[in-house]
C-alpha positions as CSV (number, residue, x, y, z in Angstrom):
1,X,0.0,0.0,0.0
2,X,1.1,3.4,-1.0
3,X,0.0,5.1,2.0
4,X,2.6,2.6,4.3
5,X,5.7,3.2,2.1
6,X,5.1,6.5,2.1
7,X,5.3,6.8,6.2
8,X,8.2,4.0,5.9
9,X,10.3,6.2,3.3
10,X,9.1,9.8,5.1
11,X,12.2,10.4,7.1
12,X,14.9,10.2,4.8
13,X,13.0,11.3,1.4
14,X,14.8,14.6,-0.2
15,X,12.8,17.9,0.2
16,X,11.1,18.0,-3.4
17,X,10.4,14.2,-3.0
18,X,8.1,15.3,0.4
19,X,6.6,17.7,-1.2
20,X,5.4,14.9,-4.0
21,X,4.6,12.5,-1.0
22,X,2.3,15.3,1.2
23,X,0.0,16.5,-1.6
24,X,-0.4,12.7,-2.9
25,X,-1.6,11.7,0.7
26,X,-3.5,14.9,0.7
27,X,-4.8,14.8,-2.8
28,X,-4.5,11.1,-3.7
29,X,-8.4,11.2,-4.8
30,X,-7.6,13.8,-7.4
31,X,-4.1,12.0,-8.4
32,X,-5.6,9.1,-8.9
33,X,-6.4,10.9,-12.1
34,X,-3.2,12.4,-12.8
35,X,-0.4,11.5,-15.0
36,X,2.9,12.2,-13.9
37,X,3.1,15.4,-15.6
38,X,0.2,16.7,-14.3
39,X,1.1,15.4,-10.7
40,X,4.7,17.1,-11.4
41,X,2.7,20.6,-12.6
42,X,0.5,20.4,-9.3
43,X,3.1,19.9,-7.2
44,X,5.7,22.3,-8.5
45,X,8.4,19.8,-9.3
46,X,9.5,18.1,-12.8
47,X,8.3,15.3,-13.8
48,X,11.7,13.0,-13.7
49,X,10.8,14.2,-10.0
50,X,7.8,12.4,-9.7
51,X,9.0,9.1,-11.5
52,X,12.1,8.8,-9.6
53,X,10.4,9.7,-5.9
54,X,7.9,6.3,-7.3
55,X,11.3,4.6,-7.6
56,X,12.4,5.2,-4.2
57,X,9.1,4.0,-3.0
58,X,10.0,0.5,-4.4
59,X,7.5,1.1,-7.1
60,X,8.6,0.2,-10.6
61,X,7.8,3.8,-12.2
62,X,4.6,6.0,-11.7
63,X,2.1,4.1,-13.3
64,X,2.4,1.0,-10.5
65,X,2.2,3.9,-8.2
66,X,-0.9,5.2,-9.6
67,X,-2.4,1.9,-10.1
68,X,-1.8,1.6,-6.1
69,X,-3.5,4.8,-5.3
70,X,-6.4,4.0,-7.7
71,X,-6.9,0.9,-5.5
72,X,-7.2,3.0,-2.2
73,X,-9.8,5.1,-4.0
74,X,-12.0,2.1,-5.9
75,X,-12.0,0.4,-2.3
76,X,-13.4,3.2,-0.8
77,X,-15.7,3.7,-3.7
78,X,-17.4,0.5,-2.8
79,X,-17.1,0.4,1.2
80,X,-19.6,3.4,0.3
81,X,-21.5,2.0,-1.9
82,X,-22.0,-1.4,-1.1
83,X,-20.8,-1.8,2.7
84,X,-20.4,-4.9,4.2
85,X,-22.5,-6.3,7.1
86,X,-20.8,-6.1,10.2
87,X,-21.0,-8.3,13.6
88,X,-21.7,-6.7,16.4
89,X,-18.6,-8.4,18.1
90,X,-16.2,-7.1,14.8
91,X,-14.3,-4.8,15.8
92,X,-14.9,-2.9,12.7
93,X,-18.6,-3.3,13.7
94,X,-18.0,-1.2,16.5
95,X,-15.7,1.5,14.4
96,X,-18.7,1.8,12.0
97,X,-21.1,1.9,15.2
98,X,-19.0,5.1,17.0
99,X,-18.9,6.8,14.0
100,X,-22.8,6.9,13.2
101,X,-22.9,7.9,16.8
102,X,-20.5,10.8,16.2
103,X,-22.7,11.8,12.9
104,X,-25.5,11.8,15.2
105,X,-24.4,14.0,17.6
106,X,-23.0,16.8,15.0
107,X,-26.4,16.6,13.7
108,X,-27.9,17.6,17.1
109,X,-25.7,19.9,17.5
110,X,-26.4,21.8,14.2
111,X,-30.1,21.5,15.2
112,X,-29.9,22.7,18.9
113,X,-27.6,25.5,17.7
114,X,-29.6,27.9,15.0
115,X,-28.4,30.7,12.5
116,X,-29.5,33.7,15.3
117,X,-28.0,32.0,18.9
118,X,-24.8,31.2,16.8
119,X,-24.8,34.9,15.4
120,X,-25.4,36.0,19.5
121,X,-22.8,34.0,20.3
122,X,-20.3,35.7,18.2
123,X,-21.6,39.4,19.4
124,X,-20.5,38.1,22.8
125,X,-16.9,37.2,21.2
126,X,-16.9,40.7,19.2
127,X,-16.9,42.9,22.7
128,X,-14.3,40.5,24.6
129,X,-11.1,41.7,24.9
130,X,-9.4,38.2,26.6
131,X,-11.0,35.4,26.5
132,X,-10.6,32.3,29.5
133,X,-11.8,28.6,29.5
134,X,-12.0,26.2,32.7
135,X,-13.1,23.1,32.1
136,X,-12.6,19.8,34.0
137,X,-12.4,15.9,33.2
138,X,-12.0,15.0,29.7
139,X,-12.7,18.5,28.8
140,X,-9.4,20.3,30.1
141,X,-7.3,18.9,27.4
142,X,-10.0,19.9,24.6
143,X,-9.7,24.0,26.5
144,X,-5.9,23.8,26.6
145,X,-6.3,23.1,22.6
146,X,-8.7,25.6,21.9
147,X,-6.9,28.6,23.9
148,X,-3.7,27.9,22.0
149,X,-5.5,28.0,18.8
150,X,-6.8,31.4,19.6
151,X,-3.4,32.5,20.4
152,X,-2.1,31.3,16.9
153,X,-5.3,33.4,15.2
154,X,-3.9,36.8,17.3
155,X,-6.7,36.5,20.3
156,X,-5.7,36.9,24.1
157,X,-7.0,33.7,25.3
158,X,-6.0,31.6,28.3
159,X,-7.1,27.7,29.9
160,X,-7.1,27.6,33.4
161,X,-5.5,24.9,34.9
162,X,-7.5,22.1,36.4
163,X,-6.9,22.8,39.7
164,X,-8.7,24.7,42.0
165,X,-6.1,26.9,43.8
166,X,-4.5,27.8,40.1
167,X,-8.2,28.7,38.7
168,X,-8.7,31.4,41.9
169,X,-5.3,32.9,40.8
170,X,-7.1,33.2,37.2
171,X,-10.1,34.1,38.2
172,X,-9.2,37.0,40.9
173,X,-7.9,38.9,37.6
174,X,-11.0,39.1,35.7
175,X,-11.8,41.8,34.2
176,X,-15.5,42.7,32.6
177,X,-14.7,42.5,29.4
178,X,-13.2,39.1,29.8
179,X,-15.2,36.2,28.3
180,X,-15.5,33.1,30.2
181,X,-15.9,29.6,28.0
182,X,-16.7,27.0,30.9
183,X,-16.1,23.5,28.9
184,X,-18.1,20.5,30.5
185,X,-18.7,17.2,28.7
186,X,-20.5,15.4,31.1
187,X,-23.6,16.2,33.4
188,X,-21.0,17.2,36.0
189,X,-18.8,20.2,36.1
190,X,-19.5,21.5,39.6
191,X,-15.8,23.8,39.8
192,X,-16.7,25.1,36.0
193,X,-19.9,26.0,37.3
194,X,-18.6,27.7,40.0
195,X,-15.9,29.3,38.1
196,X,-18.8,31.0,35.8
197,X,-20.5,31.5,39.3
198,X,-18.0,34.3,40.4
199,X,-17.1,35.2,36.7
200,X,-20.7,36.8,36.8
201,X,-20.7,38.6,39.6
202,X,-17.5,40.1,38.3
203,X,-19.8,41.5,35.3
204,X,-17.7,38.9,32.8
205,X,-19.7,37.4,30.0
206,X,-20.3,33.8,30.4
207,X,-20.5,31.1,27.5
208,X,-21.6,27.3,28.4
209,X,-19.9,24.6,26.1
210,X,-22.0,21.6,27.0
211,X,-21.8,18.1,25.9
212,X,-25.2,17.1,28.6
213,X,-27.7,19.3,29.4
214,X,-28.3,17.9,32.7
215,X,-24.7,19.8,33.5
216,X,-25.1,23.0,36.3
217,X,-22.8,24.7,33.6
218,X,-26.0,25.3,31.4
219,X,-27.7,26.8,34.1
220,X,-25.0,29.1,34.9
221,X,-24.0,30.6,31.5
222,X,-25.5,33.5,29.4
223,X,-25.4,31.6,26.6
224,X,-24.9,27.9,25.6
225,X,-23.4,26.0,23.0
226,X,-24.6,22.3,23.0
227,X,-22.7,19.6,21.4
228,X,-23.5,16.1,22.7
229,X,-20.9,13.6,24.0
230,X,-23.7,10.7,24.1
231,X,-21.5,7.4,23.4
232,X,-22.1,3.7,24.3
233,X,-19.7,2.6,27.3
234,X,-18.9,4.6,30.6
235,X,-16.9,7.3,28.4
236,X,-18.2,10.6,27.0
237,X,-17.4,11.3,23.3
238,X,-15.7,14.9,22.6
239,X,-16.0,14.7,19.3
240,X,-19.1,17.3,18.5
241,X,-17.4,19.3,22.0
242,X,-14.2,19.5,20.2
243,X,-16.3,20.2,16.7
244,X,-17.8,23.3,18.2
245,X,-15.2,24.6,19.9
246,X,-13.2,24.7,17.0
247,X,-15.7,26.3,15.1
248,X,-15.8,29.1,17.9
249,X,-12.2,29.8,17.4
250,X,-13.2,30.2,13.8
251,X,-16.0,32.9,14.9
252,X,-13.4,34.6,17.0
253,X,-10.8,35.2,14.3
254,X,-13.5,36.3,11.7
255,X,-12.5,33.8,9.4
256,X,-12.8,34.5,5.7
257,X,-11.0,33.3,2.1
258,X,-8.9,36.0,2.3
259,X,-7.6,36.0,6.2
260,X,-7.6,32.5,6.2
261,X,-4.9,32.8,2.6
262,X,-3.1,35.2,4.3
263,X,-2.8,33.0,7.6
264,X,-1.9,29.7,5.8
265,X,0.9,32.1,3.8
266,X,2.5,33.7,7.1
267,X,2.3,30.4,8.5
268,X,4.1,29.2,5.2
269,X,7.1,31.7,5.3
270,X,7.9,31.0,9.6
271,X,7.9,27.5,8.8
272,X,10.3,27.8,6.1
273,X,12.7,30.0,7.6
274,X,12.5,27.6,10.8
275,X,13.2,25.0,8.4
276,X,16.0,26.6,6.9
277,X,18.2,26.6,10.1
278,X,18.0,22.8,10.5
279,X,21.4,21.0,10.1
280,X,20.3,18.6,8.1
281,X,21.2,18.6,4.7
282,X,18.9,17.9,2.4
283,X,19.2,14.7,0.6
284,X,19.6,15.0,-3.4
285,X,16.7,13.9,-5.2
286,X,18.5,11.3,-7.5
287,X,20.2,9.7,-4.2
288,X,18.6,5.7,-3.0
């Protein structure tokens, strides 16, 4: 399988030859109708390029590549089309299983969070000039995430840590303008609660991310996002949690074609010039 040799071959494959191996694992849908010369012109490389980095794959030129990746895709074509039936003891039973539950709870989420609450919430996100989450459980590592993401889109944000002495040393610096996300996944979440608790009576905006309604985090939040964590088993699903919270950080930064170009290119540049003090050499393209 393509997809193997090219995580086996990764490390030591020349610059241009990763470059060739990312958009094809990216892409390999729309290379699977490429020729080599096309796949060279997409990619920015020459097309001896492009046969020679199917050499150093094992493969005998590109088209036993391309028949490989047009395997990938006709499989996948008829998993679609004409799936199998499953146990409910197959382990791929229960893969197909969680993620029917997962489209389920995206669903409800869409449908429990309309057009006008969604446009509320991001009113609430326009006026705040630092933004803090608290969560607990499962939840903490999805706030940590989240916070950092805002960071990379230019937003003051902040997780508190999951521990109550650290998240009074947070919270006893809140200022009105300060939003306060409380993340809860579960129908607990007593110290988020809380946390949102005294973040009103400081004047702070309050925003509930809730995977169960039953938590006291919906009850203590001017507004509330729902995304369900129902799953089979004793373990809540963060999935549609993690779903929306990305999408707030999207709402935050004001996302559009042309600041999310410019992002991706500024992004582009750092990474290169990082890149470019590595001590590595490169490997040459030709080289086994």
């Amino acid at each position: 399988m393509y997809r193997e040799k090219i995580r086996e071959y990764y490390e030591h494959l020349s610059r241009s030859y990763r470059k060739v191996a990312d958009y094809i694992m990216s892409n390999y849908y729309e290379v699977s109708f490429m020729t080599a010369a096309q796949l060279a012109y997409a990619v920015g490389v020459d097309t001896t390029t492009v046969v020679r980095f199917s050499q150093r794959l094992g493969y005998n030129g590109y088209p036993e590549l391309l028949n490989d990746i047009r395997g990938q895709v006709k499989s996948e074509i008829y998993a679609a089309y004409e799936p199998k039936e499953l146990t409910p003891d197959d382990p791929a039973g229960a893969f197909k299983d969680r993620a029917e539950q997962e489209q389920h709870n995206l669903k409800q989420m869409l449908i429990h969070n309309p057009p006008e609450h969604v446009r509320r919430v991001a009113e609430v996100f326009a006026a705040a000039s630092h933004i803090v989450l608290v969560a607990e459980g499962y939840a903490a590592t999805a706030a940590e995430m989240t916070a950092e993401q805002l960071r990379h889109r230019g937003i003051s944000a902040e997780a508190m840590a999951n521990d109550v002495v650290r998240m009074a040393g947070t919270l006893v610096n809140l200022a009105p303008t300060t939003l306060v996300i409380g993340i809860s996944a579960t129908e607990y979440g007593e110290y988020v609660a809380r946390s949102l608790e005294y973040a009103r009576s400081r004047g702070c905006p309050t925003l509930g991310v809730v995977g169960s309604l039953a938590s006291p985090v919906n009850l203590m939040s001017d507004l509330v996002v729902y995304a369900p964590t129902d799953a089979a088993g004793p373990l809540p699903s963060i999935v549609a949690l993690v779903a929306a919270l990305s999408a707030l950080v999207q709402i935050a930064a004001k996302d559009s074609d042309t600041s999310v170009e410019r992002q991706r290119e500024e992004f582009r540049r750092t990474f290169e010039f990082l890149r470019a003090a590595e001590s590595m050499p490169d490997l040459v393209e030709g080289e086994a």
